[in-house]
Residue, then its C-alpha position, 0 to 999 in steps of 0.5 A: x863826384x862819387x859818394x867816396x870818402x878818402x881816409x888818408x894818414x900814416x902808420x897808427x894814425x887813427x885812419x881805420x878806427x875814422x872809417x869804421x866809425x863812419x861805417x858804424x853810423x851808416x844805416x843800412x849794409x856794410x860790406x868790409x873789402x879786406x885787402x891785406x895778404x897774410x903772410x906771416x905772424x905779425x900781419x895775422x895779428x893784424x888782420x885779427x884786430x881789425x876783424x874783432x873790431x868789426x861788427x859781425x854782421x858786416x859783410x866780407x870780401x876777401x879775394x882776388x886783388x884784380x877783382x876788387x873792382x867787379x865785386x865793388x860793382x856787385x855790391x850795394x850800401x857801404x863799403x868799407x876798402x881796408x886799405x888802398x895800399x895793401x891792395x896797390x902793394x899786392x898788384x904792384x909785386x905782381x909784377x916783375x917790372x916793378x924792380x926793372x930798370x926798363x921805364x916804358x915797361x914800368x909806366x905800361x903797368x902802372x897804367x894797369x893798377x891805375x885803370x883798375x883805381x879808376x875802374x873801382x871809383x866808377x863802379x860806385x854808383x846809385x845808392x852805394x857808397x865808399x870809404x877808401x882808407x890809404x897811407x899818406x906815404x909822401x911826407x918821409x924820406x925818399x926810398x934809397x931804393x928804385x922799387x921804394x920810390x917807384x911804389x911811393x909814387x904809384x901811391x901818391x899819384x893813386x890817391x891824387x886820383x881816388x882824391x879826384x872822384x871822392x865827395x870827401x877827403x880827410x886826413x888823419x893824424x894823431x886821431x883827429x880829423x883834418x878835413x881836405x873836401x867835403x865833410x859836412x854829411x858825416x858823422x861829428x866827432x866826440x868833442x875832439x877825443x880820439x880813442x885808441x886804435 
């Protein structure tokens, strides 16, 4: 297995605020793999709170959605992917197959996003190491819409798969951590109390 640790929640669920503090604790360089497209007011607030969350010190990668996976291979210590979904979200509307009713078509780029999901769990190698953070998106009603349900299951089959190469997986919820696989070499809670994100 990989040193990956999967962060799993939903909306407001503490997941980013879990991945920083493991970041934080890890001596030695972090890099923070941004993922989100700004497009309008409300995500550049978001974007914003999270950035002055972070240390300045940490490294930075904002790019190319398709080249997450060779700037992953290129970069050492821990790095910090905020978050899967934004990423899966900016390479799924890349494609116009996403809202086809061909099948076969759609599958044949699914394949693709999930080659490239595979091609950044493996580029994790040596001394590096991965925290994913990703929406748990299975748990709410089915979309009443073929996109909807085509990239909540995209989603799901994706996170089965970074669970697959990850040391550790976790869900969050409500703050607190429910433990899926691994756990034992990160870092401890205080006592059960979250702080707000």
């Amino acid at each position: 297995m990989k040193d990956i640790t999967l962060i799993l929640g939903g909306a407001r669920s503490g997941k980013s605020a879990f991945a920083e503090k493991i970041a934080l604790a890890y001596k030695g360089r972090v890099t923070y793999f941004a993922t989100a497209d700004c497009r309008d007011e409300e995500m550049k607030k978001r974007i914003e709170m999270h950035r002055s969350r972070r240390p300045k010190e940490w490294g930075l990668w904002e790019g190319d959605p398709r080249e997450l996976p060779r700037a992953a291979a290129e970069t050492r210590g821990l790095m910090l992917l905020d978050c899967l979904t934004m990423w899966l979200t900016r390479l799924f509307l890349a494609y116009p197959e996403a809202e086809g009713k061909d099948e076969g078509a759609w599958f044949e780029r699914e394949a693709e996003i999930a080659a490239l999901v595979r091609a950044l769990c493996e580029s994790v190698s040596g001394s590096s190491s991965l925290v994913i953070v990703s929406n748990e998106v299975g748990f709410g009603l089915v979309p009443p819409y073929l996109m909807g349900r085509r990239f909540r299951d995209l989603q799901g089959r994706m996170n089965q798969l970074c669970a697959g190469y990850a040391k550790n997986a976790v869900l969050v919820v409500a703050g607190c951590p429910l433990w899926l696989k691994g756990g034992s070499s990160l870092p401890e809670e205080d006592e059960g109390h979250g702080r707000l994100p």
